[in-house]
NUTORVEX-970462 format. One line per 10 residues: their letters; for each residue x, y, z of C-alpha. Coordinates in Angstrom, 3 decimals. Example, Ala and Ser with C-alpha at 12.3 -4.5 7.8 and 13.67 -1.06 7.14 Angstrom:
2
as) 12.300:-4.500:7.800 ~ 13.670:-1.060:7.140
//
This chain:
148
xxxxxxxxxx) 33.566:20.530:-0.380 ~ 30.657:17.924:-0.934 ~ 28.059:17.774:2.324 ~ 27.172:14.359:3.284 ~ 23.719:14.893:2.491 ~ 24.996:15.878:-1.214 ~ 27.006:12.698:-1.358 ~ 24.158:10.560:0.142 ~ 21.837:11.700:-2.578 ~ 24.440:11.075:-5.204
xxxxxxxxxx) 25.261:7.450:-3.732 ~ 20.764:6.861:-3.814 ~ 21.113:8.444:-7.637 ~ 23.347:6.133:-8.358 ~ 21.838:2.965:-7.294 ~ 18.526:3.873:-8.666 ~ 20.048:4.296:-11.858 ~ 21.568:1.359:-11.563 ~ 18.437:-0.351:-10.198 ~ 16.625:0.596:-12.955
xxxxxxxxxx) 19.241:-0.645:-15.752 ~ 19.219:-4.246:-14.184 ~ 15.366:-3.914:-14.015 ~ 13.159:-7.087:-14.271 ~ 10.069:-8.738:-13.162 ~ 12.184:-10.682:-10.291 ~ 13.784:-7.187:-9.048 ~ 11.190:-5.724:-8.838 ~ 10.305:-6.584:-4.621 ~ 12.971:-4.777:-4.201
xxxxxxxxxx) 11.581:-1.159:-5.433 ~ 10.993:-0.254:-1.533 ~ 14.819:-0.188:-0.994 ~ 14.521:2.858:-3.397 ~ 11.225:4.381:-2.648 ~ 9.537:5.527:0.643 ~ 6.561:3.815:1.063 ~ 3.925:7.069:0.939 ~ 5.979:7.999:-2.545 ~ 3.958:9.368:-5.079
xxxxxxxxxx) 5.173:8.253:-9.009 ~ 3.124:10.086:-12.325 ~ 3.887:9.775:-15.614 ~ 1.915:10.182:-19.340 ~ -0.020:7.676:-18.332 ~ -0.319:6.754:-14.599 ~ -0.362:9.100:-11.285 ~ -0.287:6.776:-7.684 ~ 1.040:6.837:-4.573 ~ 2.709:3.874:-2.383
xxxxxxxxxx) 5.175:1.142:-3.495 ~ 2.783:-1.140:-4.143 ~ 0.893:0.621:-6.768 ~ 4.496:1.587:-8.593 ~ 5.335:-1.802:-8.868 ~ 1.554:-2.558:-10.226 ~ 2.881:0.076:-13.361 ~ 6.128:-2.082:-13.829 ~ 4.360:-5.047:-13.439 ~ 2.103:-3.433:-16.243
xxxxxxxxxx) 5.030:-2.558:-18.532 ~ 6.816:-5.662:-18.509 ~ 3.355:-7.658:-19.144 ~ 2.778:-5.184:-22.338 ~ 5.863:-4.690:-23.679 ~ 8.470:-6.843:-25.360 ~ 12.167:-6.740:-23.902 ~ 11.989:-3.572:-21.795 ~ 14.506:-1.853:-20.661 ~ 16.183:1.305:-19.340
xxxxxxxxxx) 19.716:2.692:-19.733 ~ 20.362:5.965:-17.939 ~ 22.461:8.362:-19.980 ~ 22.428:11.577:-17.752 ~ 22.438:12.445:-14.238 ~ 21.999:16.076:-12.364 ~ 22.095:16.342:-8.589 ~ 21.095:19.010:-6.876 ~ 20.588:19.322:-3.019 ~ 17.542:16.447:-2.306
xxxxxxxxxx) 16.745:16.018:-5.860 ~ 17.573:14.504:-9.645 ~ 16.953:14.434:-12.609 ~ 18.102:11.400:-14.625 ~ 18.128:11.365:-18.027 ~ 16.903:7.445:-19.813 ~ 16.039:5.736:-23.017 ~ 13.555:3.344:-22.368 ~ 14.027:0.613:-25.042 ~ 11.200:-2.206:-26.358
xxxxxxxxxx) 9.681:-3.804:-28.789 ~ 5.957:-3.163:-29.682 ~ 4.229:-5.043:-31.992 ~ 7.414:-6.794:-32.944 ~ 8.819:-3.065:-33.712 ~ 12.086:-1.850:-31.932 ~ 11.271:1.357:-30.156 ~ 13.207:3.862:-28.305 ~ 11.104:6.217:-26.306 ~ 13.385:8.813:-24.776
xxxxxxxxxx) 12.551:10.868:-21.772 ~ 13.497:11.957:-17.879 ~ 12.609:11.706:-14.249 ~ 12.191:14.286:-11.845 ~ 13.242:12.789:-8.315 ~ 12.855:14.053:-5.115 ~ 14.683:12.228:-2.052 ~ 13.853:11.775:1.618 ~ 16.484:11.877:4.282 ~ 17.153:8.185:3.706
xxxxxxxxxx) 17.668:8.471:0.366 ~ 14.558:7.464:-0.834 ~ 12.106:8.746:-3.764 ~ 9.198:10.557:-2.330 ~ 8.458:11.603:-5.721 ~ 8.937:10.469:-9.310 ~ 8.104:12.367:-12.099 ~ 8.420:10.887:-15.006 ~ 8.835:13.020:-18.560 ~ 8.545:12.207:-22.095
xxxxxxxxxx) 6.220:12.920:-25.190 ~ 4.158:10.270:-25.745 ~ 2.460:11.524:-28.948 ~ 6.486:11.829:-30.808 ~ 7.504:8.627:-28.983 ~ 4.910:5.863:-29.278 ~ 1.331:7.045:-30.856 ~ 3.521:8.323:-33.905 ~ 4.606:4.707:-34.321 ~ 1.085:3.397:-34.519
xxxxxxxxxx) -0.621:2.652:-38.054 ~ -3.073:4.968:-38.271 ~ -2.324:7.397:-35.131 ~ 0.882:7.534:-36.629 ~ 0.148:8.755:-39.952 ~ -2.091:11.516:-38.286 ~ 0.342:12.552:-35.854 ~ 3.059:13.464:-38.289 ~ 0.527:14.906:-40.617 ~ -0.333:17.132:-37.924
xxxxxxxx) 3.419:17.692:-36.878 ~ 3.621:18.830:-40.834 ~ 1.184:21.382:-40.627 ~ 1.991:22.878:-37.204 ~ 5.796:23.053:-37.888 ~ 7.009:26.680:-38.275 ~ 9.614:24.781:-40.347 ~ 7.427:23.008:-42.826
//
């Protein structure tokens, strides 16, 4: 039998996810239904605490990317946590780009994110896309692979 805590957190999972496939610049006052205000969000690039500055790294993305978006594609629930599972599309530089990766959530007792962790390979995902980045990452990735 599910506890209602369990189902809670599964009901929050859920309508993150779905928050976050709907996302857009307009939606995006309503990130404190889903967060607590003190949570604390990290990823490759940015580590903050507070609603407000998560929003600022949304506001970010959708200012420097082209046609963002998320679809979720797994889900785990465990006790007061998640991890959810995403492919983050855009289009950089006029280049479609998929950059895949997950999120480590934690929830409060109201079914809010106290923390986000956000995981994904930024070298293999974007900078290997890039010009000349790109042509030195996978030269590197050549001559580390135990593969060849």
């Amino acid at each position: 039998m599910t506890n209602p805590n369990q189902r809670s957190v599964n009901d929050a999972v859920d309508a993150l996810a779905d928050f976050y496939q709907a996302l857009t610049p307009a939606s995006l006052v309503r990130l404190g239904e889903f967060y607590a205000p003190d949570a604390h969000f990290k990823d490759p690039f940015n580590e903050v605490i507070g609603v407000a500055a998560i929003r600022r790294i949304f506001e970010h993305m959708f200012a420097t990317a082209d046609s963002p978006r998320f679809v979720v594609t797994s889900r785990i629930v465990q006790g007061d946590q998640a991890m959810l599972g995403w492919d983050f599309h855009l289009r950089l530089r006029g280049r479609a780009l998929v950059v895949r990766g997950v999120s480590h959530l934690s929830f409060d007792a109201d079914g809010r994110v106290v923390l986000h962790r956000d995981y994904w390979d930024p070298a293999e995902e974007l900078y290997s896309h890039l010009p000349v980045i790109g042509a030195l990452m996978r030269g590197l990735r050549r001559r580390l692979s135990a593969t060849g």
